[in-house]
C-alpha positions as CSV (number, residue, x, y, z in Angstrom):
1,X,0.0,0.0,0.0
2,X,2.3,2.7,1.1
3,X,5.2,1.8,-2.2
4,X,6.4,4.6,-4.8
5,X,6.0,7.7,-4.3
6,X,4.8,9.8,-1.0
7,X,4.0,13.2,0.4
8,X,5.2,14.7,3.5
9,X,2.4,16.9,3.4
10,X,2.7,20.8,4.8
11,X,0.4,22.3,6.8
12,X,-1.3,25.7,5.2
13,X,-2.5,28.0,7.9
14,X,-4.2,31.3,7.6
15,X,-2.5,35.1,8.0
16,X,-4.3,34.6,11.7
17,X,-2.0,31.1,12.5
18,X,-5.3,28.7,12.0
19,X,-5.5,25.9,10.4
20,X,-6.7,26.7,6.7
21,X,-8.9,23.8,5.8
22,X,-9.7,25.3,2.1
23,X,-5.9,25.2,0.8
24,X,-4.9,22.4,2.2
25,X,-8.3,20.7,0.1
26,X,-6.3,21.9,-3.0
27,X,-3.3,21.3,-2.0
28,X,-4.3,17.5,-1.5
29,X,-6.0,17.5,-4.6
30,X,-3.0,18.5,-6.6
31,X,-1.3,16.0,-5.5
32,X,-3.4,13.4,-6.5
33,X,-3.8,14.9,-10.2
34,X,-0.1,15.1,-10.2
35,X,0.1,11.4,-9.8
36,X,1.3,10.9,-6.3
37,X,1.0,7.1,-5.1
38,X,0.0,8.3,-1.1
39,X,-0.2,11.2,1.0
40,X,1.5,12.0,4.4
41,X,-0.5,14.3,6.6
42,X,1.5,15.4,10.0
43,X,4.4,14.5,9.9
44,X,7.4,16.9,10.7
45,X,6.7,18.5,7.1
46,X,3.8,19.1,8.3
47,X,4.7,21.3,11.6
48,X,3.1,18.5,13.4
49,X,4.7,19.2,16.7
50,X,2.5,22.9,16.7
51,X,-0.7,21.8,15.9
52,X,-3.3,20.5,18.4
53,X,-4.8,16.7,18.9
54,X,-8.0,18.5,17.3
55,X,-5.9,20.2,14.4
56,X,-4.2,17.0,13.9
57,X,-7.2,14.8,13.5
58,X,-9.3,17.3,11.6
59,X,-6.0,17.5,9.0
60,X,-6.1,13.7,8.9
61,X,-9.7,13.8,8.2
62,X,-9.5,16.4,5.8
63,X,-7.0,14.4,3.5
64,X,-8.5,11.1,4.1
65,X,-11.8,12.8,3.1
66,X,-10.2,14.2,-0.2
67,X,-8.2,11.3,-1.0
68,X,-11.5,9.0,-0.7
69,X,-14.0,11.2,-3.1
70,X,-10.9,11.5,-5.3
71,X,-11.4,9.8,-8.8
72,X,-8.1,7.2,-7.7
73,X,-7.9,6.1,-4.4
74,X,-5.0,7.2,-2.6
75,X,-3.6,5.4,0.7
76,X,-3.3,8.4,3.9
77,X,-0.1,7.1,6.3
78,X,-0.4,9.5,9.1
79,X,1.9,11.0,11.0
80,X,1.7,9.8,15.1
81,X,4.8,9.9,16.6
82,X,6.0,11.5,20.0
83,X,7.8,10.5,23.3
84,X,5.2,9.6,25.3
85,X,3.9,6.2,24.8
86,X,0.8,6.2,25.8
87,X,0.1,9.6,24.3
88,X,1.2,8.3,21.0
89,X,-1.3,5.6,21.1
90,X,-4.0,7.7,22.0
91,X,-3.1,9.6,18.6
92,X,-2.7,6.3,16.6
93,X,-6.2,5.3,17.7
94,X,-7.7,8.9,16.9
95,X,-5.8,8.7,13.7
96,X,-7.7,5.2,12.6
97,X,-11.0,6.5,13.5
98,X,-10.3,9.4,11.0
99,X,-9.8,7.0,8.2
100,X,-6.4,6.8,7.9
101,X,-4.9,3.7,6.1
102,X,-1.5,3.5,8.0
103,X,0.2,5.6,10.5
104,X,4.0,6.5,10.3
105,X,5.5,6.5,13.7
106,X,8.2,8.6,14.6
107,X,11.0,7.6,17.1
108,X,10.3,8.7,20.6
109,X,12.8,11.9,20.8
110,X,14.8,13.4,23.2
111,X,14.2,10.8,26.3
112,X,16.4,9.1,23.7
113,X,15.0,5.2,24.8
114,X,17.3,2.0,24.9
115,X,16.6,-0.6,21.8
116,X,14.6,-2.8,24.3
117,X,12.5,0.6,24.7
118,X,11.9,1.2,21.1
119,X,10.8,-2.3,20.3
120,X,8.3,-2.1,23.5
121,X,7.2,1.1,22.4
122,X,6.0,0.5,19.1
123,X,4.8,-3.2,19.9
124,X,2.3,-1.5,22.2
125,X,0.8,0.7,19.8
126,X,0.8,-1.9,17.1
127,X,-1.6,-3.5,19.3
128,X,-4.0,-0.7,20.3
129,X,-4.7,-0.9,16.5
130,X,-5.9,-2.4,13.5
131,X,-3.5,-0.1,10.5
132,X,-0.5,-1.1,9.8
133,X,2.3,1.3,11.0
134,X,5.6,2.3,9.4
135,X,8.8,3.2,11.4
136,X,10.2,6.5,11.0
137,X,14.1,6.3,12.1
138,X,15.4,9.7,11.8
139,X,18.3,9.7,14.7
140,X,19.5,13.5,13.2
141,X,16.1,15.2,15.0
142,X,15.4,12.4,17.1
143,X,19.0,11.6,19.0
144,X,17.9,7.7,18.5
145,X,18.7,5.3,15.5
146,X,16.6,2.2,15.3
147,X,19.2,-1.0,14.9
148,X,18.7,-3.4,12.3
149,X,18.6,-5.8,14.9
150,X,15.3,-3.7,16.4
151,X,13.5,-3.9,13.1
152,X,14.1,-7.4,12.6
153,X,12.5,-8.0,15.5
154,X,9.4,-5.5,15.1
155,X,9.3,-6.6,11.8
156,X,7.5,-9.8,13.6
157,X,4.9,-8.1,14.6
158,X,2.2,-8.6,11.6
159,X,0.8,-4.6,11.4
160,X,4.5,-3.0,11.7
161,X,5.3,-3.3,7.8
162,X,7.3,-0.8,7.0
163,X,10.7,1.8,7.7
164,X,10.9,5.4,6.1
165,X,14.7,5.3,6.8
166,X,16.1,8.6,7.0
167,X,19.5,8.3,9.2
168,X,21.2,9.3,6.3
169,X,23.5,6.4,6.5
170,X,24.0,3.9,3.5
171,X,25.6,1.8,4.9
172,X,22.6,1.1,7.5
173,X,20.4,1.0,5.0
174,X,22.0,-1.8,2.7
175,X,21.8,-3.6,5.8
176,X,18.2,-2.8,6.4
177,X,17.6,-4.2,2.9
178,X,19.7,-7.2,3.1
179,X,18.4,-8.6,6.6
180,X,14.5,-7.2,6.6
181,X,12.0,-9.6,4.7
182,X,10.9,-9.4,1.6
183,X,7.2,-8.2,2.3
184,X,8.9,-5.6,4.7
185,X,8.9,-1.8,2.5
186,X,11.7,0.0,2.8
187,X,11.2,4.0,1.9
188,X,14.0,6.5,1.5
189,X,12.8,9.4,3.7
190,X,15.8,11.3,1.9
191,X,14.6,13.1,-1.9
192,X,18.5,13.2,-2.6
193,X,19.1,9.6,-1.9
194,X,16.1,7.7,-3.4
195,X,17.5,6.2,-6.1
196,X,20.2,4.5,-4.2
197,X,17.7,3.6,-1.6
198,X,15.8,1.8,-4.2
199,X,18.8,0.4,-5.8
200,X,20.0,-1.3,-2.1
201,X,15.9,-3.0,-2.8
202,X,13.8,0.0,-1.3
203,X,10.4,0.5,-2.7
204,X,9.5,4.2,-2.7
205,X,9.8,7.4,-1.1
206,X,8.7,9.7,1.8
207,X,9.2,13.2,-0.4
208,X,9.8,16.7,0.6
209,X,10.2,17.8,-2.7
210,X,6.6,16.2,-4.3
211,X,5.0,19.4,-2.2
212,X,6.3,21.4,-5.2
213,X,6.8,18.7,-7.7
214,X,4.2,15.9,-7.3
215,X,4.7,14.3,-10.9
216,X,8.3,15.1,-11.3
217,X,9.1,13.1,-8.0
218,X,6.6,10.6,-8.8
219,X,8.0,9.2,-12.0
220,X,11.5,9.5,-10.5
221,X,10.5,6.7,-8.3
222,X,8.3,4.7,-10.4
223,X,11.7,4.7,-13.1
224,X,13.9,3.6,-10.5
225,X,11.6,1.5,-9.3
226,X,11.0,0.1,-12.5
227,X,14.8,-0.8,-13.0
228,X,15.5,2.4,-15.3
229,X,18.0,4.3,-13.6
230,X,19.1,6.6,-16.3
231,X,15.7,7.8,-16.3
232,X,15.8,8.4,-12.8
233,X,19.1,10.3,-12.6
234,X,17.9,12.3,-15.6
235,X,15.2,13.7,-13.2
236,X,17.6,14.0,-10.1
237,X,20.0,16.1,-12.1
238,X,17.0,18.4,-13.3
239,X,16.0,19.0,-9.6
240,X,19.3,18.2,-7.1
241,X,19.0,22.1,-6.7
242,X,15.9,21.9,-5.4
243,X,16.0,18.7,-3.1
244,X,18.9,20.5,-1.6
245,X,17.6,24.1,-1.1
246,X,14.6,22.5,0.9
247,X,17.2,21.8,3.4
248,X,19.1,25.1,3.6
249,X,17.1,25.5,6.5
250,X,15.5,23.5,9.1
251,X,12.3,21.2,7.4
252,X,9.9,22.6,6.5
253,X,10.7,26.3,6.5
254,X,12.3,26.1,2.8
255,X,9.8,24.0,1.4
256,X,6.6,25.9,2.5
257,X,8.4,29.4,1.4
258,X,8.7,28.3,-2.2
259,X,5.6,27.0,-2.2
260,X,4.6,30.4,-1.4
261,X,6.7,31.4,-4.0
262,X,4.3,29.0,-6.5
263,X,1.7,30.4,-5.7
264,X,0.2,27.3,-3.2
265,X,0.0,29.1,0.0
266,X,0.4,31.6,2.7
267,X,4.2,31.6,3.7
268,X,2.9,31.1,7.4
269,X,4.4,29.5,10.1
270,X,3.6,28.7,13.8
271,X,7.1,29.6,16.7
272,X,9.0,28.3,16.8
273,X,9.6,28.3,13.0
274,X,10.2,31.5,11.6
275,X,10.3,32.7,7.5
276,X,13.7,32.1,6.3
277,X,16.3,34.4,6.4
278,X,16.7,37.1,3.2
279,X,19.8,35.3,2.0
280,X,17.9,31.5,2.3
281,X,14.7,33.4,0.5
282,X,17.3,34.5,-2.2
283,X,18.8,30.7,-2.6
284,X,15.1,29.7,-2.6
285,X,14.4,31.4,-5.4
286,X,17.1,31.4,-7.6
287,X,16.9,27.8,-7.5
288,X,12.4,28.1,-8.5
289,X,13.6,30.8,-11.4
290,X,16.2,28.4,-12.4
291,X,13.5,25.4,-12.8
292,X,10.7,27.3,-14.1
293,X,8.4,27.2,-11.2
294,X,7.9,30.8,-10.0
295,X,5.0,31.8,-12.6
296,X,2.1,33.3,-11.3
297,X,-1.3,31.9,-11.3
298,X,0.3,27.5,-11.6
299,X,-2.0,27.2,-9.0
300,X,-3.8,29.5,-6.3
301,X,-4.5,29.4,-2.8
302,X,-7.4,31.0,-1.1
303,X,-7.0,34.6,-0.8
304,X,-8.1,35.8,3.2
């Protein structure tokens, strides 16, 4: 279910800081004209540490909503993650009622827990529910790398079917690869890396970049997927620039700017996260001018 291509979705709010439920409708339905094989709501693309349990839901429900009266379907894996065990399952739970297919599960952060912690962890909220739940190991914002050894074992558990591996480390993931079974997905949660992801046997993508480029990340994957890696690194060439300048800052601030920049949203953010600075905004959009992706009026969110 959750193979090819995916979104880290943003969040859109409105001038005021709310939640604004109309463009992020649009933006969900671009991305499923565009192609994209699923959609991640809340994750940390989508500022999901500063919205509410209510925000958080209703943004699940919203894209599940959207995905479902679409004219494809298109699977929803969303975000619930967080430190707190029991809190997390509480959100996992809320998350299934919404209508989500999956949920991807971040690491428990900054109480940085023992390997014996993480595989207890996630065992207990693969059994407060029914959707299957994909690992998200991400030790550069979490301070915790899940061991090969770890997903091996959670990997036993029937609903825990998946790892968006994002330590950044090839090595690890080669390993990944080689020891996980074969039903077990492995997703590159790295744009810059997906194609050697998929050539170590990984089957997709968590995407930053799709927010701006849903169809241009979307056959990356499927050729790479699909064995033709020329293709692939034809694409990757095109849009390096880009996959890199959504990182010249801390996730998500580039991102969401330039999507500003196209014309998709309000260039609003909740504190901690700030704009970008005048010489990141000016990296930012060299790199849109250089790729074509500045003109006005591609597509238009609500005006408040």
């Amino acid at each position: 279910m959750f193979t090819g291509c995916g979104t880290a979705m943003v969040t859109p709010f409105q001038p005021d800081g709310s939640l604004d439920e109309s463009t992020l409708r649009k933006l969900v339905r671009r991305q499923i004209e565009e192609g994209i094989d699923f959609l991640v709501p809340c994750g940390t693309t989508g500022e999901s540490p500063a919205v509410t349990l209510e925000e958080h839901i209703r943004i699940v429900a919203i894209t599940v909503e959207e995905a479902r009266n679409a004219p494809r379907r298109v699977p929803v894996l969303a975000g619930a993650g967080g430190y707190f065990t029991r809190e997390v399952i509480e959100l996992a739970q809320e998350c299934q009622r919404a209508g989500a297919d999956g949920v991807l599960s971040v690491t428990p952060y900054y109480n940085k827990p023992s390997q014996e912690g993480l595989f207890q962890h996630y065992k207990a909220v693969a059994e407060s529910i029914r959707i299957p739940i994909v690992v998200y190991n991400v030790q550069g914002r979490t301070g915790v790398n899940v061991e090969t050894s770890t997903l091996v074992r959670l990997a036993e558990i029937s609903n825990i079917v998946g790892v968006k591996e994002a330590s950044g480390n090839i090595s690890q993931i080669a390993e990944v690869a080689h020891h996980l079974p074969p039903g077990f997905t492995v997703l590159s949660g790295d744009d810059s890396i997906t194609i050697a992801v998929v050539a170590l046997g990984g089957k997709g993508l968590i995407s930053v970049a799709s927010n701006e480029i849903p169809a241009q990340m979307t056959q990356l994957v499927r050729l790479a997927v699909n064995g033709d890696f020329a293709g692939a690194r034809a694409i990757q060439r095109r849009y390096m620039p880009l996959m890199q300048v959504n990182f010249v800052e801390s996730n998500p601030i580039p991102v969401k700017w330039a999507m500003s920049q196209m014309g998709l949203l309000d260039p609003v953010y909740r504190l901690p996260l700030v704009p970008p600075s005048e010489v990141s905004q000016g990296k930012i959009r060299q790199v849109l001018e250089s790729l074509k992706l500045t003109t006005e009026g591609v597509f238009v969110a609500s005006s408040h």
